[in-house]
N, C-alpha and C positions, 0 to 999 in steps of 0.2 A: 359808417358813412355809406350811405346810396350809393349805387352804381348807375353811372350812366351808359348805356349804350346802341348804339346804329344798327338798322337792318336795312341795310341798302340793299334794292333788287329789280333787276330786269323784269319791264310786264311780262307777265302770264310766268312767272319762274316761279311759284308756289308762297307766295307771300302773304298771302291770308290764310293758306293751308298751316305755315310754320308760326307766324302770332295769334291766330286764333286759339290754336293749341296752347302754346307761353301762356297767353293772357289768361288760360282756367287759373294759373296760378294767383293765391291771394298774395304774394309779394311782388311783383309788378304790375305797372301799369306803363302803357303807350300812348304816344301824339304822333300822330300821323299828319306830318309838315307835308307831304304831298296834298292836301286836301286843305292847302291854306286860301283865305279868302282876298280873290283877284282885288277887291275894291280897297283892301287895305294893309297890302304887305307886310309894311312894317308894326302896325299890330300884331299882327297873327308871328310876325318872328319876335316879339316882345312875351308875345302868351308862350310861345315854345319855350323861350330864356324862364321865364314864371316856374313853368315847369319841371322843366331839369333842375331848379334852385330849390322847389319846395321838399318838405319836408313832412312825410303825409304818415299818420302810426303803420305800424305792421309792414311797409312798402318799403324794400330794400333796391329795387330796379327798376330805373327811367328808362323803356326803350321809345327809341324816337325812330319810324319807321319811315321809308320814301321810297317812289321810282326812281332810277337811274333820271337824270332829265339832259336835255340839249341847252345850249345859252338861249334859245328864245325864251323858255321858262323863265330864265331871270330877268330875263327886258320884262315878263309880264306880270310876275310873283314874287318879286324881290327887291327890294332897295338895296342890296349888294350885288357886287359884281361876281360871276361863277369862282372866279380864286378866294374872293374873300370869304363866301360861301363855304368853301368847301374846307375850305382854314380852318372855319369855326370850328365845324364840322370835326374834324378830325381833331381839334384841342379839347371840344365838349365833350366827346366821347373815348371815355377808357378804352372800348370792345368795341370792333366793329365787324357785322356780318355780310355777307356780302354773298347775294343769291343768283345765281346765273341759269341757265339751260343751255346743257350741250347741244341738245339740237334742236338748232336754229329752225327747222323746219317746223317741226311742233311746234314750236313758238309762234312763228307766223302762221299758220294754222290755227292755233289757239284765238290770236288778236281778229284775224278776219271772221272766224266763228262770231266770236263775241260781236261784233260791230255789222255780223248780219242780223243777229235776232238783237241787237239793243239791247246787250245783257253781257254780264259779266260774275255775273251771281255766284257761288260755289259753294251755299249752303244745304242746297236739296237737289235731288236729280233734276236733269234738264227736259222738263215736259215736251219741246218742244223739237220735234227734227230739220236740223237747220237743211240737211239735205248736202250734197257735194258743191262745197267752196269753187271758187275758180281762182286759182293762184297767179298772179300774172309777172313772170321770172323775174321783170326789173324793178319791182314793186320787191319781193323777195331781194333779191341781191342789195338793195338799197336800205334794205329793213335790217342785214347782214353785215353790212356796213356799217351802218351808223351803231351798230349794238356793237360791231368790235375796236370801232373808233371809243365808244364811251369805258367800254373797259382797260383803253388805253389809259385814260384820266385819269379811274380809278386807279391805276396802276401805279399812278405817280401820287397820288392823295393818300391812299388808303395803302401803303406795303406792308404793312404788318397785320391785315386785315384777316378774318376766317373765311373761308370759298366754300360754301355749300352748295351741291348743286340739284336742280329740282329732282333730277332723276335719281338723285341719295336719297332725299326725302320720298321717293314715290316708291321706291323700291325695297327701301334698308331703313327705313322708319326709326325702328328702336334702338338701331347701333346709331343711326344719324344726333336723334335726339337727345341720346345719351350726352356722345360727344359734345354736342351745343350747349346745353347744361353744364356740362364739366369746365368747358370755355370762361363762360357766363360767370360762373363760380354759384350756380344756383343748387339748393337742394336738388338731387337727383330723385324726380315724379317720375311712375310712369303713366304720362302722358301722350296721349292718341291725337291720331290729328278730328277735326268736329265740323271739315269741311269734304265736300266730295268730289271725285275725279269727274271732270263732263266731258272731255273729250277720251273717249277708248276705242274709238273705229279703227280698223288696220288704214292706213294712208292711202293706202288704194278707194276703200270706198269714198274715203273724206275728202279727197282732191277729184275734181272735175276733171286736170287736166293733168292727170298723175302720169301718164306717159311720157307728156312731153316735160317734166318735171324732172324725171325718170331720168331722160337721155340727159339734159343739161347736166343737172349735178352727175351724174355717172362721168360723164366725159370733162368734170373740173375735180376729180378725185374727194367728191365729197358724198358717196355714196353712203356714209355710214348713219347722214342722216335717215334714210331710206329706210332703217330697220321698225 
């Protein structure tokens, strides 16, 4: 019998880094319900149901991938309401992974990168020098917020979920991926990730306004983003 399972994950937290790699495997395959179509919800939650029920040779594992999302998502993309969502969610899926980033700062770094050059790409190097970000604190703090309000949620949806976190994957690759694998209950590949790091600047050059970033978190004991 298939396995169905979730890779729930905070943007920019390595999540095409860790399915791109999965998906070389010829026994799975993914739907990615984040990328469902605004003009017809409840279709595209009909094709995900499709999905997970079908029965395809050689395919042992349904992974169904998403962003963390807010309740607006569901006023826009949903004909359920976020509990009954996230119900399902949790009943359809045996495994669930669940990708985060320690630091918050890279994170929001990563998302304003992206949304200055209109790209989010992480197949090939980054041609292009976006130049030093300008971070603006309450624009961060609220970004900070709302990512540890949502892992609140998940807290209550999802507690017997696996926490992987990008910086395990960016750093410890093969003990990371091992582990996931073993979760999974998949043959143990070794498999590379087939996506590339774009941001590697030290923070100092990649923030415009990295001093006074500097002082703020320093003086709210959150320095360790800093490294």
């Amino acid at each position: 019998m298939a396995i169905n399972f979730l890779l729930l994950s905070d943007p920019r937290s390595g999540t095409m880094m860790l399915t791109d790699a999965i998906d070389e495997l010829p026994c799975v395959k993914f739907y990615n319900i984040y990328a469902s179509n605004p003009d017809n919800p409840r279709g595209h939650h009909l094709n995900w149901r499709s999905f997970q029920n079908s029965e395809e040779m050689g395919i042992t594992h349904y992974g169904t991938t998403m962003h963390r999302v807010g309740d607006g998502w569901f006023k826009q993309l949903s004909h359920l309401s976020p509990e009954k969502f996230w119900e399902e969610m949790n009943e359809r899926n045996e495994f669930q992974i669940c990708l985060h980033r320690e630091n918050l700062l890279r994170c929001f770094l990563s998302h304003k990168v992206g949304v200055l050059l209109r790209s989010y790409q992480v197949q090939q190097e980054r041609k292009v020098d976006p130049g030093p970000a300008r971070l603006p604190i309450q624009e961060l703090m609220e970004f900070v917020g709302n990512t540890q309000l949502l892992q609140e949620k998940i807290d209550s949806f999802f507690p017997g979920r696996m926490n992987v976190s990008y910086e395990e994957l960016d750093t410890a690759w093969d003990v990371t991926i091992k582990k996931i694998q073993n979760y999974l209950r998949l043959p143990f590949t070794n498999i590379q990730p087939v996506t590339i790091k774009q941001e590697k600047r030290p923070l100092k050059e990649a923030i415009e306004n990295y001093d006074e970033i500097h002082s703020y978190l320093t003086n709210r004991g959150l320095d360790s983003w800093l490294n």
